[in-house]
N, C-alpha and C positions, 0 to 999 in steps of 0.2 A: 565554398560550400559550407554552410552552417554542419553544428554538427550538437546535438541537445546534450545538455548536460545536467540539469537539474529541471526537477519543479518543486514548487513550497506548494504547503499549506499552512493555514495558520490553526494551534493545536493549543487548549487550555490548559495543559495540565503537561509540564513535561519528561516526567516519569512516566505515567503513565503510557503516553505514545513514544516514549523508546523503549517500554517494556514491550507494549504490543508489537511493534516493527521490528524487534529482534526476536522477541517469540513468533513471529507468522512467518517473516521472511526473510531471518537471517541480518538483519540489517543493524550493524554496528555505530557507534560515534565516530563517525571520519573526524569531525570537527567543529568545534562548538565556538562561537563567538558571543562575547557578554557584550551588550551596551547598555545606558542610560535605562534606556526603555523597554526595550526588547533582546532578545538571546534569537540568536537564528544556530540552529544545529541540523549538519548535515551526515547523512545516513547512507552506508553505501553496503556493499559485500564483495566479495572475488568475483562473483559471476558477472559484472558490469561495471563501467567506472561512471554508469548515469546514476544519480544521488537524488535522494528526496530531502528538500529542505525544508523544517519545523521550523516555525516560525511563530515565538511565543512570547506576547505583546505584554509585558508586568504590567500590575494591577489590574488585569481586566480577570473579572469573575464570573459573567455572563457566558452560555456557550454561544457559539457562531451559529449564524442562521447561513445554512448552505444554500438558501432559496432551489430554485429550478435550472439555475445554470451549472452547475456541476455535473459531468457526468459520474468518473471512474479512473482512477489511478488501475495500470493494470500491471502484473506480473505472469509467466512463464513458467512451468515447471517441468522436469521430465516423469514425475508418474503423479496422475491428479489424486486419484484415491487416495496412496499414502499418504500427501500433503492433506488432502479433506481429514481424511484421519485420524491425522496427530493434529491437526487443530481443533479438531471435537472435542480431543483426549485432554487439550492445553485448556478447554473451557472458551475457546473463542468463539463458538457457534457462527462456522461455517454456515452458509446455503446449500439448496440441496446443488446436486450435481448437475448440469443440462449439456444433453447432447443436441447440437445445436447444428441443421442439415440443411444444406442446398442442393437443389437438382439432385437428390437422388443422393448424398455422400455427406460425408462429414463434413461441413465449415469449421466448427470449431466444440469441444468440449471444455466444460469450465463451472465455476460457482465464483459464488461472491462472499466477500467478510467483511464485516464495520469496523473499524477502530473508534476508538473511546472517543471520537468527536462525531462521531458520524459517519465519516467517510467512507464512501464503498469500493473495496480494492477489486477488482477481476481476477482470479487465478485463473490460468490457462495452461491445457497440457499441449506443452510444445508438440508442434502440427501445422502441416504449409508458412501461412506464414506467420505464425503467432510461435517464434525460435527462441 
């Protein structure tokens, strides 16, 4: 049985995106690897041993063109408000909040946030199965 452990993105500026991932979601330097070309640094916290991995290419000054295949990195939280909150407060400019309903009940509530390349993370307040 497979079991995920990471996914990359690739991120310009790497201050930047470990400021924002550890100001949004707690996400620390597990581990940073230098090469020739590129630095790959991996991102983790207590609440999971799944890691995101930055992936940042030296020399390149142009930002990434995300095109239309990218959806959403997404995160979990147990109370959404407070997190939309303190990320308003941190200056990250959350989305608004969506209660989002099937047949009648809650599917899922939740907002989105950019980090400094683009990327759109999902926050989710833990519910069925979004744990």
């Amino acid at each position: 049985m497979a079991k995920s452990i990471h996914s990359m993105i690739r991120v310009l500026d790497e201050g930047k995106s470990v400021d924002f991932y550890g100001r949004a979601f707690g996400l620390a330097v597990a581990e940073r690897l230098d090469f020739e070309t590129f630095t790959l640094i991996y991102l983790s916290n207590a609440e999971s041993e799944f890691e995101l991995e930055l992936t940042v290419n030296k020399g390149r000054t142009e930002p990434y063109q995300l095109g239309d295949g990218y959806g959403h990195f997404a995160v979990s939280v147990g109370d959404l408000d407070a997190e939309h909150a303190r990320m308003r407060d941190l200056g990250l400019a959350p989305g608004k909040i969506v209660d989002f309903n099937r047949d009648g009940g809650l599917l899922a509530r939740f907002f989105f946030v950019t980090d400094p390349d683009g990327y759109k993370i999902e926050v989710l307040q833990r519910h069925g199965r979004f744990k």
